[in-house]
C-alpha positions, 0 to 999 in steps of 0.5 A: 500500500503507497503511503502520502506523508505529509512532511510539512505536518511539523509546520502546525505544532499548537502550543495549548489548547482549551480543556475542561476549563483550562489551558493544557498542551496540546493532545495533536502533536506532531509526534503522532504521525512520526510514530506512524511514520516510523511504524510503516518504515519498520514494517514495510508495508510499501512506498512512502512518497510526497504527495502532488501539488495541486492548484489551491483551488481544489478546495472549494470543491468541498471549503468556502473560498471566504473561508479559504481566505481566512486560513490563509492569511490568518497568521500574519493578521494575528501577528500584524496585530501585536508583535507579540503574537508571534509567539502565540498561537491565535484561539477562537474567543468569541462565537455567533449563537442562535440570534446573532447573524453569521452572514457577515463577515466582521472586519474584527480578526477576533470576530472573524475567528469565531466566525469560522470556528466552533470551539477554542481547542484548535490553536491556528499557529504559524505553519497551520496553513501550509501543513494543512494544504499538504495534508489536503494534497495527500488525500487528493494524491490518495485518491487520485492513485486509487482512481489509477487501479490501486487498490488501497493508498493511505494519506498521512497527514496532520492537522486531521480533518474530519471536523472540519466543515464547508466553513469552519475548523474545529476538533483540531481540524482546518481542512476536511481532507476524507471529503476532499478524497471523497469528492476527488473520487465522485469527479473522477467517476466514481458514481457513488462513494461512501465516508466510513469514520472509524474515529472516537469522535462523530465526524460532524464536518464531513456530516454537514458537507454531504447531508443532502447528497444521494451520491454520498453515503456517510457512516461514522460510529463514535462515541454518543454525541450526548455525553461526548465531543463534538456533543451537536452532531453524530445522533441516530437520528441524523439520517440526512435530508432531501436527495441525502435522505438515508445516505447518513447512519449513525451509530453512537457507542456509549463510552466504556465499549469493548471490541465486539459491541463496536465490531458489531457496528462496523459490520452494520455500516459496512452493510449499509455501505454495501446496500448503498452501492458505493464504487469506493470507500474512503476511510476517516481513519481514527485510532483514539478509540483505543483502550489508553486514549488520553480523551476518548472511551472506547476499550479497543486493543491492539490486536483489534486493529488487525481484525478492523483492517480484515473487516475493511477488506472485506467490503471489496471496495478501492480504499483511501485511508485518511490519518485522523485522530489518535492520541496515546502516542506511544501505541498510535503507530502500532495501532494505525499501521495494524489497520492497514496491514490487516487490510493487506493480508485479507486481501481483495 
């Protein structure tokens, strides 16, 4: 399986974020995908390569280009602000609610970061831009190796993504790149593709990108939205809405849930998935439902990695995994790359 390493990834390093009340280093570090890295390296698992470059205009296909625009120049704003900036990370404070108008754009670089975001656990930091555009590049080459007859490839990147939606960041998110690779599928040909999110959390970005779509199927199965981040999105009842009706499952865990209950769930959305007739899969490829994840609840082990890779070859489908959460560092590589390897030997 071709691996897209993200080599700008160590760009992005937030310095803290926002934790049940208090400032925390950050749980998203670059390390994270350097365990991946190293792992995929031990095991020779196949070649690991630089992604494309791409015309930045690809991302409307899935973000606001006012949204866009905000990413891209948000750092030097922040720091045009106050010198000292420069060795801060930017954090969202404030936030339109219900009642307030979001229509406008403020000119206020505080108001325009609560425009564009949902929480203040997602430092924005002098590389944020450039680590995400290439993390967007990984995806985009993923799938376009998969459009070429590979059978599966893997997007290595970091900041993650599937939190982020057509104009907001959040969860550690700035671009959505399992819906890039998705929407990269569909305009290569591919009739209808299916987004299965495996990680702790709901996928509530990639949720409201294609809530209305027939020619994309969601499933995620996460930890109940009702006592677990991102706590709006990610309920059974989600099913979408208008053409998309039926297009999006659900299948919120509650927390303390072992392997064969969430087992038993992938097998439904791989069902679902199946009954869809989706023509290729992308996979939001989060590992933060393991037993030692420091901010997430699920009990999988190690092994049960291997068994989920089997159950993803299983659905026979061209595959583009997308790298997204996973924050016990020390097994996050062991974890990922079981995944991976587990889809390897089951075969097409």
């Amino acid at each position: 399986m071709i691996t897209f390493y993200n080599e700008r990834h160590g760009q992005h390093h937030g310095k803290a974020e926002m934790f049940r009340g208090e400032l925390v280093p950050c749980f998203e570090v670059p390390s994270r995908v350097e365990r991946v890295l190293a792992e995929l390296r031990g095991r020779r698992l196949g070649a690991i390569e630089a992604p494309q470059a791409f015309d930045e205009a690809v991302l409307e296909r899935v973000h606001a280009l006012p949204y866009l625009q905000f990413l891209r120049g948000a750092w030097e704003e922040w720091v045009a602000l106050n010198g000292g900036n420069a060795q801060r990370d930017a954090l969202p404070s404030v936030w339109p609610v219900r009642g307030h108008r979001s229509d406008v754009v403020p000119q206020n670089f505080a108001a325009r970061m609560g425009l564009f975001s949902y929480d203040a656990g997602t430092p924005l930091t002098a590389g944020t831009w450039d680590a995400a555009r290439e993390g967007a590049w990984c995806a985009l080459s993923a799938a376009g190796r998969v459009l070429g007859g590979a059978r599966a490839a893997f997007a290595l990147t970091r900041p993650p993504g599937h939190h982020a939606g057509h104009d907001f960041f959040g969860g550690y998110c700035f671009i959505n790149n399992a819906a890039l690779a998705a929407q990269a599928l569909r305009d290569g040909g591919v009739e209808r593709v299916a987004v299965l999110d495996i990680d702790y959390h709901h996928g509530n970005g990639t949720q409201t990108l294609y809530y209305d779509r027939a020619d994309m199927f969601y499933a995620s199965l996460h930890g109940d939205p009702l006592t677990e981040y991102p706590f709006f999105l990610g309920h059974a009842d989600e099913t979408g809405v208008g053409e998309g009706l039926g297009c999006n499952l659900n299948l919120p865990l509650p927390r303390g849930t072992g392997f064969p209950a969430w087992h038993g769930a992938l097998g439904q959305a791989l069902r679902a998935i199946a009954d869809h007739g989706a023509g290729a899969l992308v996979v939001s490829l989060g590992v933060d439902t393991f037993e030692g994840d420091p901010i997430s609840g699920f009990r999988l082990r190690q092994d049960d990695y291997l068994r989920i890779g089997e159950a993803l070859a299983s659905a026979g489908l061209p595959t583009v995994f997308v790298f997204e959460g996973g924050y016990a560092v020390s097994e996050v590589g062991i974890n990922t790359v079981n995944v991976l390897e587990g889809f390897e030997q089951r075969g097409g």
